[in-house]
N, C-alpha and C positions, 0 to 999 in steps of 0.2 A: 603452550604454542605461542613463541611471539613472533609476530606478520612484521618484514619489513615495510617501512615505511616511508616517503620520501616526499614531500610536498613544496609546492612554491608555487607561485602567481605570474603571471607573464605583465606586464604593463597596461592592458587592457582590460583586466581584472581576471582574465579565466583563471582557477585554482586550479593546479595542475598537482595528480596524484600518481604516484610511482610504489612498483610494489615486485619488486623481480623474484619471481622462483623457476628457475634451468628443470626442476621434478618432468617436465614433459613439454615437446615441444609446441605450446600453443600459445596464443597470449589472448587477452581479452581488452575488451576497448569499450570504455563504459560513459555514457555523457548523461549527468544529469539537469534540467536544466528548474528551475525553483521556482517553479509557476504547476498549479492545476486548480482543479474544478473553484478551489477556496477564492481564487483570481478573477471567477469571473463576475459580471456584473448583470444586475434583471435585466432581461429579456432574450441573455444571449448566454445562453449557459448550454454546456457543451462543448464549449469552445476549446477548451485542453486537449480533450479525446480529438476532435474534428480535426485536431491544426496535430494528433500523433500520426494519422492518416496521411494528411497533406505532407507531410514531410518526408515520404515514400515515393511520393509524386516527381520529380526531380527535380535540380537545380542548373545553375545556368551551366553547367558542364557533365550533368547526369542526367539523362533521358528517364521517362515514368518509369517504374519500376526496376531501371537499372541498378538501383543501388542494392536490391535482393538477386540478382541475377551476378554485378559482381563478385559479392561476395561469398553466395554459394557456388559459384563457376573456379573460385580459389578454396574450396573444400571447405567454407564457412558457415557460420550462423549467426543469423541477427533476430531481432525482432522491437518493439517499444512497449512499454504501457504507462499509465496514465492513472494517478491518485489525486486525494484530495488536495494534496499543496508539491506533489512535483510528479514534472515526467521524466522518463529514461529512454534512451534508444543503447541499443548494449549488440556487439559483435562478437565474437569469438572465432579466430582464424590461426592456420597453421602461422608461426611465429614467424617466417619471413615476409608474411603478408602485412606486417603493423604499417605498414606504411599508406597502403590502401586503404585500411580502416581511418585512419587519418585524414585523407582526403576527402573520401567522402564524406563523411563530421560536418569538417572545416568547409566544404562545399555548400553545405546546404546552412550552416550556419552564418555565411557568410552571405552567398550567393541564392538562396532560394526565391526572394520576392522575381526575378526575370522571368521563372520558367511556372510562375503562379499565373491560368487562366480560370477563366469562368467554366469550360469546359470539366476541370478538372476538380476543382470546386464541387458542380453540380453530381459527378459522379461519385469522389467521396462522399457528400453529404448523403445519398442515398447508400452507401454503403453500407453508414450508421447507422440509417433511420433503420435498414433491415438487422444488422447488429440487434438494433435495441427489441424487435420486433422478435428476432429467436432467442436472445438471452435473455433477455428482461419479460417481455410483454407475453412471449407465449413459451414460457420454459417456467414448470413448475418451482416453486418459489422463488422465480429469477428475480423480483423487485425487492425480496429481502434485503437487499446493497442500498437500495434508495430508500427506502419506508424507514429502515432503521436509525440511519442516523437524523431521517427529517422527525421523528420521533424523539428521539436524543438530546436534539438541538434547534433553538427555535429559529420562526422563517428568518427573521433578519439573521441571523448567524451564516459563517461564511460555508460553512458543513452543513448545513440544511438541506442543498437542495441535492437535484439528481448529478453523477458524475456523467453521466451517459448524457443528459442534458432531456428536454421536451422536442415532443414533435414540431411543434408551433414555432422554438426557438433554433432548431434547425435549419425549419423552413426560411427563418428570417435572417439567417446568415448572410451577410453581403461580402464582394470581396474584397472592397476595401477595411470590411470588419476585420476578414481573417490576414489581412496583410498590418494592419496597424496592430491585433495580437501579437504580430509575429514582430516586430518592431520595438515593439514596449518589451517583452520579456526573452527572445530566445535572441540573450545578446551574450557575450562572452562573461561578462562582469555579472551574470546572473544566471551561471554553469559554473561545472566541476565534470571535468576529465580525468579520469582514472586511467590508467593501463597495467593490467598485473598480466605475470607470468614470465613465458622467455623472452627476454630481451634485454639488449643495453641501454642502460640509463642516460648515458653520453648519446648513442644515434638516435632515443625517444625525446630526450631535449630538442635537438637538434631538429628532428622531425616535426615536434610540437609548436618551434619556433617557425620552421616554415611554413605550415600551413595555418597556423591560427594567429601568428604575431602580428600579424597585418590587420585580424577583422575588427571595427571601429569598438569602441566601447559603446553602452548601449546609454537613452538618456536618462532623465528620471521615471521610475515607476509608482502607480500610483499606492500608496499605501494600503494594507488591507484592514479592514474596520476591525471593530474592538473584536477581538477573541475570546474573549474571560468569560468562563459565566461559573456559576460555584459550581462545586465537586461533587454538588447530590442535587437531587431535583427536588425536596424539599417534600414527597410524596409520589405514588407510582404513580405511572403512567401506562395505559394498555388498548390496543390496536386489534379487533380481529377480523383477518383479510379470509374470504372466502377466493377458494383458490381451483385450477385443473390440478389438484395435488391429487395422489393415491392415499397418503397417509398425513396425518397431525404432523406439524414441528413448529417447535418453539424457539427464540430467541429472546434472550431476558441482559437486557444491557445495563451495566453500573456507567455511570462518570467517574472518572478519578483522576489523578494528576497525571501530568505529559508524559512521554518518553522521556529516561536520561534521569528522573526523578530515583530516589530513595523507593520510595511509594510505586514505580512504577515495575523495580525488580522483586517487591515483594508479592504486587499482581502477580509478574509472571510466574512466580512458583505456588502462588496459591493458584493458577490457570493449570499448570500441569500438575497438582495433587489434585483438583477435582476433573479435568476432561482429557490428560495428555496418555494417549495407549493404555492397556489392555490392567493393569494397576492402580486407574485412577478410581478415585471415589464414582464419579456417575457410570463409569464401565462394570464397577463389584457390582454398587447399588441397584442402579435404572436398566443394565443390560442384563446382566446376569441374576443377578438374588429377587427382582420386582417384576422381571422381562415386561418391562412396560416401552422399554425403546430399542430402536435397533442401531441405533448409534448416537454417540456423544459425546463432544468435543469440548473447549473452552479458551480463549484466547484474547489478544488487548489486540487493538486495532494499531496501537505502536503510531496515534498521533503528537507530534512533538509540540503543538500551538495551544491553547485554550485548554482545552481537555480530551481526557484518553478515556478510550469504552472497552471495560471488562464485559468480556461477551458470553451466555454461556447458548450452546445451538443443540439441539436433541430433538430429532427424529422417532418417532412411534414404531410401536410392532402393530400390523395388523389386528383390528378390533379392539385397538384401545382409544378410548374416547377422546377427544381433544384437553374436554380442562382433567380428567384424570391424568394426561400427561403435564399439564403444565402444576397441578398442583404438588407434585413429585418433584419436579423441580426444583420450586420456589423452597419446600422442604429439605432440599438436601442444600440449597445457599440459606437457609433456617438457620440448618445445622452449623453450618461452617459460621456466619457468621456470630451464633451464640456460644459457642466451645470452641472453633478455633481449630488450630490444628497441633499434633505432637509434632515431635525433633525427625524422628525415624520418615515421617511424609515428605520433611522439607527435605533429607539429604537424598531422598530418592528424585523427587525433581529436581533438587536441584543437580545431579549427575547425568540425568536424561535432557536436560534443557544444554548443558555445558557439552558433553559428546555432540548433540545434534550441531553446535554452534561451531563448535569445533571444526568436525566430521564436515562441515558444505564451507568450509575457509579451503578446503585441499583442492576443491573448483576452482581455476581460475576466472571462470564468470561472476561466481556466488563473492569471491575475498572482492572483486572490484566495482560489485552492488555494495557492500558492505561499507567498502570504505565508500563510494560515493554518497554514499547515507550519513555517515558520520559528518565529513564534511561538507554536505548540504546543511545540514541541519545544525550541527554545531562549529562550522568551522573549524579540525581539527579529526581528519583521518584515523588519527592514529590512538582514538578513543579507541579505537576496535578491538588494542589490546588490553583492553580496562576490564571488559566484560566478562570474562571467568569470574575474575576477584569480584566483581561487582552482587556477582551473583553468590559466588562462595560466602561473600558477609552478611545475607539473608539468613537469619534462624528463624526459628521457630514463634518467637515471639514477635517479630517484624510481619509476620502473616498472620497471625491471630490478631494484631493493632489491623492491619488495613483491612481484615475483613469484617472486623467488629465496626470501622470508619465507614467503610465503603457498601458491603453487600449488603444492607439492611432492607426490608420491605418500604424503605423510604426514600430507596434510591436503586429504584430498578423499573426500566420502561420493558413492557411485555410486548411480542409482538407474536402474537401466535394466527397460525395458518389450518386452516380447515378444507377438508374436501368439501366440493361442489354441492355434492349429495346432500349433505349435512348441512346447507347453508345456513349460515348466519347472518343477520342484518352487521356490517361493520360497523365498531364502536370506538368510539376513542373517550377513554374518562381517566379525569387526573385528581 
């Protein structure tokens, strides 16, 4: 499957990304802009998430909430979210509508600090704080997303802390904070615009050049601190959070090298020969033949900076103990990384990883996440179609090197979660 591809730069630096397919009449409108949680600085963290919020809030030509009202009032879909080094806000509307999605973009990109109060601020930020309170604080193992990689990676590192951010530094948002955020980073020359699906490439120029050609370039940003740290932690690491959980689950995270790496497409198929559907090694092993879990996955967090986390996550069945679960585990990454894996493992993941990748390009939302990912990250869209081959030239032996490198008992942080019941004093020993 090769994705058309069409890219160029407007004078103000937005990278603008084209991608036409006529297959149905919808298009998609995807803005990335290359700033999150990695961006912020002590004492104000949160600031990524808080300012995907405020940018729903409207701008000097969209009223609150208007820009969800437009575009579902034209049979649309939008929505944002918000990772460790970027955020996205992404539309999807019947194909005569691109023009709309345009505008409001270019609106709030342009135009938001006018219709920014203190009002608005204070109602967002409480948004959050309850966000954090049902997903995180009181949603059984909701902190797993923060624990793990401050786990992972040390305080000074830019992945340390929460993405969701603290109460405290919430609280201390000001709003000239979130307007000088917004200043430094959500400038054109620090985004990438996608549009795939129906449409003309002549009236989405044209479109493009109307609404965004005008907004200033942005100034300097300030740099973000060292990212490097080595590929293994030099010895485990292990965390136990007494939890409102009903059952054990564990997560057992490796470091390894970025996204876009050699190393990082041999992860991903050593991730789906041990945790990907009903085939994989911890679904025969842990769920079926030990029934010691009742689910189990395995995945890379697909960070492109410093370093990437091989993850593996498994849930308990009923009445099995917490470290009998985790010692299961750590035994079946034993395994893998002491023998490896055969030929027959890798072409079956790697045919279930290439279909999945495949099979969500025919989305016109999912092809222009994709490519806005590309070129956020590597400058250059049209990696997207590199990615079969990328994966087809993984054997057998490329996954037995990175597991014998990577999965060892010397480079794996534990974070296992226990019921209430069962409390534990938390410990953290390295």
């Amino acid at each position: 499957m090769q994705i058309p591809v069409e890219s160029y730069r407007l004078p103000n630096g937005l990278l603008v990304v084209l991608s036409e397919d006529h297959t149905a009449p919808i298009v998609a409108v995807n803005l990335w802009y290359h700033v999150g949680s990695a961006n912020e600085r002590a004492g104000r963290t949160g600031f990524a998430h808080l300012f995907e919020h405020m940018l729903f809030q409207g701008s000097e030509n969209v009223g609150a909430n208007e820009h969800f009202e437009f575009v579902q009032r034209a049979g649309g879909t939008l929505n944002g979210s918000t990772w460790l080094d970027r955020t996205n806000y992404y539309e999807t509307l019947p194909s005569n509508q691109l023009a709309l999605a345009l505008w409001l973009e270019a609106d709030r990109m342009a135009r938001l600090l006018p219709a920014m109060t203190q009002p608005k601020l204070d109602t967002q930020r409480d948004v959050v704080k309850n966000e954090r309170r049902w997903s995180v604080d009181n949603q059984p193992y909701g902190t797993w997303w923060e624990k793990l990689p401050a786990l992972c990676f040390p305080p000074e590192h830019p992945f340390h802390h929460s993405l969701i951010g603290s109460m405290d530094d919430l609280d201390a948002a000001s709003l000239e904070d979130i307007a000088e955020f917004f200043r430094t980073y959500y400038t054109p020359d620090n985004a990438v615009l996608t549009i795939a699906g129906d449409f003309s490439a002549v009236e989405a120029r044209a479109l493009v050049q109307t609404y965004f050609g005008s907004v200033p370039k942005g100034g300097a940003r300030p740099p973000l601190p060292d990212m490097s740290v080595p590929f293994t932690y030099g010895g485990p690491t292990r965390e136990v959070v007494p939890d409102a959980c009903a059952l054990p689950r564990v997560f057992v995270a490796s470091r390894m090298p970025v996204l876009g790496t050699d190393e990082y497409y041999a992860a991903s198929v050593c991730a789906a020969i041990l945790g990907l559907r009903t085939g994989s090694r911890f679904e025969k092993s842990l769920v079926r033949k030990q029934r010691i879990a009742s689910s189990a996955s395995c995945f890379t967090f697909d960070l492109a900076k410093g370093a990437d986390l091989f993850v593996a996550d498994v849930t308990a069945l009923p009445d099995i103990a917490p470290e009998q679960l985790e010692a299961a585990v750590h035994a079946e990454l034993d395994l893998m990384h002491e023998h490896g894996v055969v030929e027959s493992e890798v072409q079956r993941a790697i045919a279930l990883t290439e279909t999945h990748f495949v099979t969500s390009l025919q989305s016109a939302a999912e092809r222009a996440d994709q490519l806005s990912r590309f070129a956020t990250y590597f400058g250059d869209p049209a990696i997207v179609n590199q990615q079969p081959a990328r994966y087809r030239a993984v054997t057998a032996a490329h996954v037995t090197a990175f597991a014998k490198e990577y999965l060892g008992a010397h480079n794996r942080a534990t974070l296992l979660y226990v019921p209430m019941e069962e409390e534990t004093e938390t410990e953290v020993a390295a």
